[in-house]
CHARMM internal coordinates of N, CA and C (Angstrom, degrees):
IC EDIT
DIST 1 N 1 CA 1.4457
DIST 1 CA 1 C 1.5107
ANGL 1 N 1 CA 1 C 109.49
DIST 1 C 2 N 1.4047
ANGL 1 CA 1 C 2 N 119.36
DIHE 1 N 1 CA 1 C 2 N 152.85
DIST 2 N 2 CA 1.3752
ANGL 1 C 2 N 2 CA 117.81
DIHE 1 CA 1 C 2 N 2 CA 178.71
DIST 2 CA 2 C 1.3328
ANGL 2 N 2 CA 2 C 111.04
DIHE 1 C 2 N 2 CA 2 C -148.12
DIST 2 C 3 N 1.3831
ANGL 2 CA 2 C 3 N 112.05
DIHE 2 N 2 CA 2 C 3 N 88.00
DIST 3 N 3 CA 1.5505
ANGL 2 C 3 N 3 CA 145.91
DIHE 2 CA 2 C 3 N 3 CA -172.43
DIST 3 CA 3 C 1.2545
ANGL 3 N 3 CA 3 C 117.69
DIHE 2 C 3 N 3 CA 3 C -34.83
DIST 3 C 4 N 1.9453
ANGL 3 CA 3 C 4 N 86.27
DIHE 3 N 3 CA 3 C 4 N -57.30
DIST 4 N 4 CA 1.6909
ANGL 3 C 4 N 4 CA 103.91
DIHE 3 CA 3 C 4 N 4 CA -179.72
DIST 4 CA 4 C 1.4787
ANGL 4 N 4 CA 4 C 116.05
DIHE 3 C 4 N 4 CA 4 C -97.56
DIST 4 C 5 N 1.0634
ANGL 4 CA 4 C 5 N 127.23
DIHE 4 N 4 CA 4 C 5 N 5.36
DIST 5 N 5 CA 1.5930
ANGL 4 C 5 N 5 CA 127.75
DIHE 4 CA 4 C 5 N 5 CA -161.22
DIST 5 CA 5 C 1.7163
ANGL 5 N 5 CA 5 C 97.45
DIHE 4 C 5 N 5 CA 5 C -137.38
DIST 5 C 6 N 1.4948
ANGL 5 CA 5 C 6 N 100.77
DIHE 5 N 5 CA 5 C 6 N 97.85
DIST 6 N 6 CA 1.4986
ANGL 5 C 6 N 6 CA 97.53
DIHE 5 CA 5 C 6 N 6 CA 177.31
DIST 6 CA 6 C 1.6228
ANGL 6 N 6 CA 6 C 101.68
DIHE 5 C 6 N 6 CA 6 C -74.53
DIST 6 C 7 N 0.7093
ANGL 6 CA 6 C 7 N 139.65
DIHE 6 N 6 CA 6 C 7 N 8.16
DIST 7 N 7 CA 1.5985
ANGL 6 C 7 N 7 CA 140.41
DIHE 6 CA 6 C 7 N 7 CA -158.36
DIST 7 CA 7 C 1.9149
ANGL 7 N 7 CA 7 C 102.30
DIHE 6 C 7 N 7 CA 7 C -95.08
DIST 7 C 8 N 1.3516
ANGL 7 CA 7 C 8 N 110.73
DIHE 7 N 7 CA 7 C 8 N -31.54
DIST 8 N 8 CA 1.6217
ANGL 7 C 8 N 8 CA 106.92
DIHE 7 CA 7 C 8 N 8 CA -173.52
DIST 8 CA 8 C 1.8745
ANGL 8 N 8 CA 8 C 97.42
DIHE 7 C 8 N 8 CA 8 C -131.29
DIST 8 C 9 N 1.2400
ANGL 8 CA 8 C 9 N 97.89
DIHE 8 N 8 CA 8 C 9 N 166.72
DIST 9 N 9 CA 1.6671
ANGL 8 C 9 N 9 CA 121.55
DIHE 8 CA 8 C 9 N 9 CA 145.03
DIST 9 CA 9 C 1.8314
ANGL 9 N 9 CA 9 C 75.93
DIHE 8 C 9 N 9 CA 9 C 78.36
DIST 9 C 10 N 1.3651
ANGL 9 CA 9 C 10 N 82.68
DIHE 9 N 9 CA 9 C 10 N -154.28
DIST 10 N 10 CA 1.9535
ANGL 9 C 10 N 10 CA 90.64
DIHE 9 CA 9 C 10 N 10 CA -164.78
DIST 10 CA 10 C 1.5961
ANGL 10 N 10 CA 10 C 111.22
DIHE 9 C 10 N 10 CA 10 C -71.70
DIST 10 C 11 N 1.1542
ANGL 10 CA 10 C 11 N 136.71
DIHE 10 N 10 CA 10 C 11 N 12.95
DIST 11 N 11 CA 1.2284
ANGL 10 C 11 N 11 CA 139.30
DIHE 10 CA 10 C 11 N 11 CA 168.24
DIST 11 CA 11 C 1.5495
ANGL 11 N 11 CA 11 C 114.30
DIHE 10 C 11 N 11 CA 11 C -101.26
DIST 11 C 12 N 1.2820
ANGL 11 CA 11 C 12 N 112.66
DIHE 11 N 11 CA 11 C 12 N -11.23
DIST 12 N 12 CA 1.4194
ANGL 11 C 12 N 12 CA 113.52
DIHE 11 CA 11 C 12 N 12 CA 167.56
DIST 12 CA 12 C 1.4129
ANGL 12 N 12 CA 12 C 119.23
DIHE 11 C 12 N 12 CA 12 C -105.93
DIST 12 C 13 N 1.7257
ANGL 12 CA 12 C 13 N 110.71
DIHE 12 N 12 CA 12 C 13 N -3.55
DIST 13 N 13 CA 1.4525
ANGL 12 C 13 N 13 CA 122.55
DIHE 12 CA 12 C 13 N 13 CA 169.28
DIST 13 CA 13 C 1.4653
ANGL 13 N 13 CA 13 C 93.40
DIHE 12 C 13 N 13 CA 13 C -81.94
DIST 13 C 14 N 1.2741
ANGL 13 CA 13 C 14 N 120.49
DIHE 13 N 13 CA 13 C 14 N -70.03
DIST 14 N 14 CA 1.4659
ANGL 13 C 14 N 14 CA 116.43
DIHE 13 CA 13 C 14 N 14 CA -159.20
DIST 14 CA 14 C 1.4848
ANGL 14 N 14 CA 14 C 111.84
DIHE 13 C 14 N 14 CA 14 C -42.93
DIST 14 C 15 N 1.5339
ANGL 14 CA 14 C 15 N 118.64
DIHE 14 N 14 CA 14 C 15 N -40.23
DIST 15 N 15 CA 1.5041
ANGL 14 C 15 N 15 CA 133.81
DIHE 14 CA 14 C 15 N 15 CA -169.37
DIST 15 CA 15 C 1.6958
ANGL 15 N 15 CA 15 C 89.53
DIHE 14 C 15 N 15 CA 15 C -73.74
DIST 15 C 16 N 1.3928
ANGL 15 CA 15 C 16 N 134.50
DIHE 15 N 15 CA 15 C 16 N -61.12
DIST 16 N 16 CA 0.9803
ANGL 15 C 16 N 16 CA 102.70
DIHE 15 CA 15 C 16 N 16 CA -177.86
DIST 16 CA 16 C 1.8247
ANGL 16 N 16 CA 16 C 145.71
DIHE 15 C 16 N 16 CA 16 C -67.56
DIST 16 C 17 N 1.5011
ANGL 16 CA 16 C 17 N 100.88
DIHE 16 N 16 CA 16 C 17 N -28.34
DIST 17 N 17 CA 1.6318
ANGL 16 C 17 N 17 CA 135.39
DIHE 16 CA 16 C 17 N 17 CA 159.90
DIST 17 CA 17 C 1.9086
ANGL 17 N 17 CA 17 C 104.44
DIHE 16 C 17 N 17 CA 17 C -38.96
DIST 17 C 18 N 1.2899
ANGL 17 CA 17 C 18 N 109.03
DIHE 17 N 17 CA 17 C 18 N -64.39
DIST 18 N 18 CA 1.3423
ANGL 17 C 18 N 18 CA 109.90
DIHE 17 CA 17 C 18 N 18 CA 176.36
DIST 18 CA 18 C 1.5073
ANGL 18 N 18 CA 18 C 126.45
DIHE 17 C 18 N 18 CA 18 C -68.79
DIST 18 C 19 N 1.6363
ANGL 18 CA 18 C 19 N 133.87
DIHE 18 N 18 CA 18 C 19 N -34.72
DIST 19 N 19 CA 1.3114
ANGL 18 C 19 N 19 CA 139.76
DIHE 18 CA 18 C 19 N 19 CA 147.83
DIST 19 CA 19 C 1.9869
ANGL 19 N 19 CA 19 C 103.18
DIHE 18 C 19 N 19 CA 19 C -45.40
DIST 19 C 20 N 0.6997
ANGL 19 CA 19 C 20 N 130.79
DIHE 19 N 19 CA 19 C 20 N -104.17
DIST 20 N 20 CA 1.1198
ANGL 19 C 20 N 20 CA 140.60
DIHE 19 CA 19 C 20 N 20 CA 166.22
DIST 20 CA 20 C 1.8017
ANGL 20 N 20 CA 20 C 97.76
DIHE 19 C 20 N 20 CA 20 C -1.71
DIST 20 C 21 N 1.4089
ANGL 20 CA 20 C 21 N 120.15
DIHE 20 N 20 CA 20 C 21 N -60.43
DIST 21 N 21 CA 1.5221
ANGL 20 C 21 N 21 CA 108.06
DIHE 20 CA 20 C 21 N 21 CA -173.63
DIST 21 CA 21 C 1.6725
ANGL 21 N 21 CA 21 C 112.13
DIHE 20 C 21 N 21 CA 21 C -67.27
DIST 21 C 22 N 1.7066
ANGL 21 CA 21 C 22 N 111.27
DIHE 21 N 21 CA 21 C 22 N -37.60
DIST 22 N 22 CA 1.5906
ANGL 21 C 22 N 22 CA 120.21
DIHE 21 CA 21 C 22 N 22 CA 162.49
DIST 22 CA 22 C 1.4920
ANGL 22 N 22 CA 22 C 89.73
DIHE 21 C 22 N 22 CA 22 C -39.20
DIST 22 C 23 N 1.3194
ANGL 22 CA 22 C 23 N 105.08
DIHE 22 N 22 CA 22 C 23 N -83.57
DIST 23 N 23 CA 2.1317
ANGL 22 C 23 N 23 CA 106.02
DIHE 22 CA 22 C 23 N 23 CA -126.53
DIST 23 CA 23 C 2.0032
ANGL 23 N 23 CA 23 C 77.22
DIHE 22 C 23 N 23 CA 23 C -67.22
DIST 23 C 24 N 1.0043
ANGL 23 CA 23 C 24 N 149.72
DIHE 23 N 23 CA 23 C 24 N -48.05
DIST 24 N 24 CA 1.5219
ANGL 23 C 24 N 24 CA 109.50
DIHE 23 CA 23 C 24 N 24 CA 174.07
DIST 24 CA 24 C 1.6230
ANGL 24 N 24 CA 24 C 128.85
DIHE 23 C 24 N 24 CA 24 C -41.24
DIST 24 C 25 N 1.2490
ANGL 24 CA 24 C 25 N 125.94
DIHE 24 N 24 CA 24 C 25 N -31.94
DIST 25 N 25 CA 1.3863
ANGL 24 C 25 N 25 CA 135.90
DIHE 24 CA 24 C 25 N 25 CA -136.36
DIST 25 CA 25 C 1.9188
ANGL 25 N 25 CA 25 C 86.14
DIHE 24 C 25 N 25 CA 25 C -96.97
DIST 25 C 26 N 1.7622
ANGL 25 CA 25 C 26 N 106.01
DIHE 25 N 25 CA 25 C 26 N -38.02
DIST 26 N 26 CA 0.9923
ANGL 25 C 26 N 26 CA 125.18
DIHE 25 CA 25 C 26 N 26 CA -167.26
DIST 26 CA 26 C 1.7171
ANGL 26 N 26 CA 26 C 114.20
DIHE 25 C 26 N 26 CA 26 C -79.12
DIST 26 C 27 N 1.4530
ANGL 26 CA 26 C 27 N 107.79
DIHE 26 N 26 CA 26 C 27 N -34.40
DIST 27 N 27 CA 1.4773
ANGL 26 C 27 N 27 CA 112.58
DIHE 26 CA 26 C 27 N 27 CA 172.02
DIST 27 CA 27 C 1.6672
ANGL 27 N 27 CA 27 C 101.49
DIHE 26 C 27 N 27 CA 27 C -68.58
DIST 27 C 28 N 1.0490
ANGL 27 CA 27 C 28 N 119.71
DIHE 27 N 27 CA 27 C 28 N -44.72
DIST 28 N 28 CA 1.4370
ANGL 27 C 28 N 28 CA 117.68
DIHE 27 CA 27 C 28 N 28 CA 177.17
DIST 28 CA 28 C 1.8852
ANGL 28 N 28 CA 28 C 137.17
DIHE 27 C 28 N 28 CA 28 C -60.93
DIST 28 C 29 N 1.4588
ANGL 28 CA 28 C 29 N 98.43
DIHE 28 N 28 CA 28 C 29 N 0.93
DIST 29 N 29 CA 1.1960
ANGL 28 C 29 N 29 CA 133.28
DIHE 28 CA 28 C 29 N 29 CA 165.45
DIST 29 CA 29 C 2.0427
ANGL 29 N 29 CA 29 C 112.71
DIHE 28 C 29 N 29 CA 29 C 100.68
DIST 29 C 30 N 1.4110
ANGL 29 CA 29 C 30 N 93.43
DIHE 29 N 29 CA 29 C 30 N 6.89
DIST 30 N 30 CA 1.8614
ANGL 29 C 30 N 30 CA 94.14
DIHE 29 CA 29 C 30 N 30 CA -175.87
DIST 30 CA 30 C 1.4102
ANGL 30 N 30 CA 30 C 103.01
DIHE 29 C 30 N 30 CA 30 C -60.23
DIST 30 C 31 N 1.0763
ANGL 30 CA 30 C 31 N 115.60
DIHE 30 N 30 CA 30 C 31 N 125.83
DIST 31 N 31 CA 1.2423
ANGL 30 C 31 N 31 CA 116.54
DIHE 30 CA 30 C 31 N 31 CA 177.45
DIST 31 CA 31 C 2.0992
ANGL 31 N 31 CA 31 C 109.09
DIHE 30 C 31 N 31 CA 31 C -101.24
DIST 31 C 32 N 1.3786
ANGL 31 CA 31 C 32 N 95.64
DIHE 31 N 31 CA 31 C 32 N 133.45
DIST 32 N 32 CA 1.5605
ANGL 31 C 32 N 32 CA 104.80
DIHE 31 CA 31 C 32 N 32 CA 179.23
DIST 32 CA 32 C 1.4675
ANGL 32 N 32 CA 32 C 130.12
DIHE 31 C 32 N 32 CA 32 C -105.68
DIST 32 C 33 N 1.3712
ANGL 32 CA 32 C 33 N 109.77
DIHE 32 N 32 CA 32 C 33 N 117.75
DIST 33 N 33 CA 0.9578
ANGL 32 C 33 N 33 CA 98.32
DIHE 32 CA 32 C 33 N 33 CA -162.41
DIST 33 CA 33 C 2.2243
ANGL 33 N 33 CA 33 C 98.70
DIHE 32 C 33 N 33 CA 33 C -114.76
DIST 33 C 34 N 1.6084
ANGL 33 CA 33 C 34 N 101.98
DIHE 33 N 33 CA 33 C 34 N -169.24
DIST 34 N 34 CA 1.7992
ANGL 33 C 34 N 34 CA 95.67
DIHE 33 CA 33 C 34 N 34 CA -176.04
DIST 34 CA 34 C 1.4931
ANGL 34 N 34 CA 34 C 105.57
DIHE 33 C 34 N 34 CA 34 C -48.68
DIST 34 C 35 N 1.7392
ANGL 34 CA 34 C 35 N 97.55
DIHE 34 N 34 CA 34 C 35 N -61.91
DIST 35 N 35 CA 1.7450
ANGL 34 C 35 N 35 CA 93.91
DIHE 34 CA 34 C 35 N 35 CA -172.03
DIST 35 CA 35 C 1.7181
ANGL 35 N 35 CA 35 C 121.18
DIHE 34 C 35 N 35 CA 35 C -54.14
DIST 35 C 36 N 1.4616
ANGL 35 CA 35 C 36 N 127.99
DIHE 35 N 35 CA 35 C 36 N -21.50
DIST 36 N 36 CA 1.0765
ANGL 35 C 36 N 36 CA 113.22
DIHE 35 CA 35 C 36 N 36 CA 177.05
DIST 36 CA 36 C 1.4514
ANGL 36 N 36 CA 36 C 116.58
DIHE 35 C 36 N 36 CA 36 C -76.68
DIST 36 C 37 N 1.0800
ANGL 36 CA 36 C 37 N 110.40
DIHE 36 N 36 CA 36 C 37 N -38.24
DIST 37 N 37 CA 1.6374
ANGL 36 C 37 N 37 CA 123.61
DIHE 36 CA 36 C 37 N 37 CA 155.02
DIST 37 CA 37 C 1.5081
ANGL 37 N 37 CA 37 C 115.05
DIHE 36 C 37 N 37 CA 37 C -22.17
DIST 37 C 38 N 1.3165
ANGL 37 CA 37 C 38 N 110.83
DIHE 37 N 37 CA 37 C 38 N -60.37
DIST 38 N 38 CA 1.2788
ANGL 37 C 38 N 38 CA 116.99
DIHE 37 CA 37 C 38 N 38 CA -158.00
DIST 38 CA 38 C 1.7155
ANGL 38 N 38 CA 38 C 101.63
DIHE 37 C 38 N 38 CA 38 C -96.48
DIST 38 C 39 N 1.3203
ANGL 38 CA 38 C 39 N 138.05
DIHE 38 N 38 CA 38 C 39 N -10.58
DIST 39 N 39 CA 0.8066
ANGL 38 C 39 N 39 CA 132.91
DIHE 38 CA 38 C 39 N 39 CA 106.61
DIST 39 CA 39 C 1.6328
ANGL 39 N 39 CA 39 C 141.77
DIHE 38 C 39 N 39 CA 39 C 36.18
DIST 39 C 40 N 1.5100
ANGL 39 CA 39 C 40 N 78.36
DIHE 39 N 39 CA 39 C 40 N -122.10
DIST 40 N 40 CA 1.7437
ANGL 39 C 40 N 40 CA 110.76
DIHE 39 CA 39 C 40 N 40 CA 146.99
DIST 40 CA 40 C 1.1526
ANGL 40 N 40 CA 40 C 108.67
DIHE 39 C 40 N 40 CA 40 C -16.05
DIST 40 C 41 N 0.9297
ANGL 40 CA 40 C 41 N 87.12
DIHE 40 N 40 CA 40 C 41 N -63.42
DIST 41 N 41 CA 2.1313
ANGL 40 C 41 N 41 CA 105.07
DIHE 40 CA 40 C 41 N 41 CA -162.35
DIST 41 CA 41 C 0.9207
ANGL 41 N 41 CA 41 C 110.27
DIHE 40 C 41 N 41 CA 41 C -60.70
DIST 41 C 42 N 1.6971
ANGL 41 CA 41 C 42 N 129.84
DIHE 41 N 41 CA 41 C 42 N -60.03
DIST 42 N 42 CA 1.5179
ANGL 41 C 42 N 42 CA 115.56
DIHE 41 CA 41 C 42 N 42 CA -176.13
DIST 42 CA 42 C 1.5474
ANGL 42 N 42 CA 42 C 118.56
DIHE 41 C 42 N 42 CA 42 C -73.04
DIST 42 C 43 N 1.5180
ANGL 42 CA 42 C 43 N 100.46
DIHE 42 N 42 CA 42 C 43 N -10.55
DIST 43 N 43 CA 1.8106
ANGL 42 C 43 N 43 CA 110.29
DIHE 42 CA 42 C 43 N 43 CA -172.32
DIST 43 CA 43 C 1.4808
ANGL 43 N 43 CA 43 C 95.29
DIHE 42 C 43 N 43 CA 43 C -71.08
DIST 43 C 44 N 1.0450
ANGL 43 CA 43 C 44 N 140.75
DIHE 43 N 43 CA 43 C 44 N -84.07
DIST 44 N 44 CA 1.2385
ANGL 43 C 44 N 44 CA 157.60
DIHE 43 CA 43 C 44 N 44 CA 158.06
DIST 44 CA 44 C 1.6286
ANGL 44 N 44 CA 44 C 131.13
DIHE 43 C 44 N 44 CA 44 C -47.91
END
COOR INIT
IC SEED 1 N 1 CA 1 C
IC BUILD
């Protein structure tokens, strides 16, 4: 794990896993706005 370094280990999976789940969600016309964002955020 790498706590402090979003760049490797499971903090650079999650960061990439979630971009990747946006820009699909986003080609498909979901549109995002702050509150869904934030959302997200507390869901996960």
């Amino acid at each position: 794990m790498s706590l402090d370094d979003s760049t490797a280990g499971l903090s650079k999976m999650s960061i990439d896993i979630s971009k990747a789940f946006i820009r699909k969600l986003s080609t498909q016309g979901e549109k995002f706005t702050t509150e869904k964002f934030r959302t997200l955020k507390v869901t996960y």
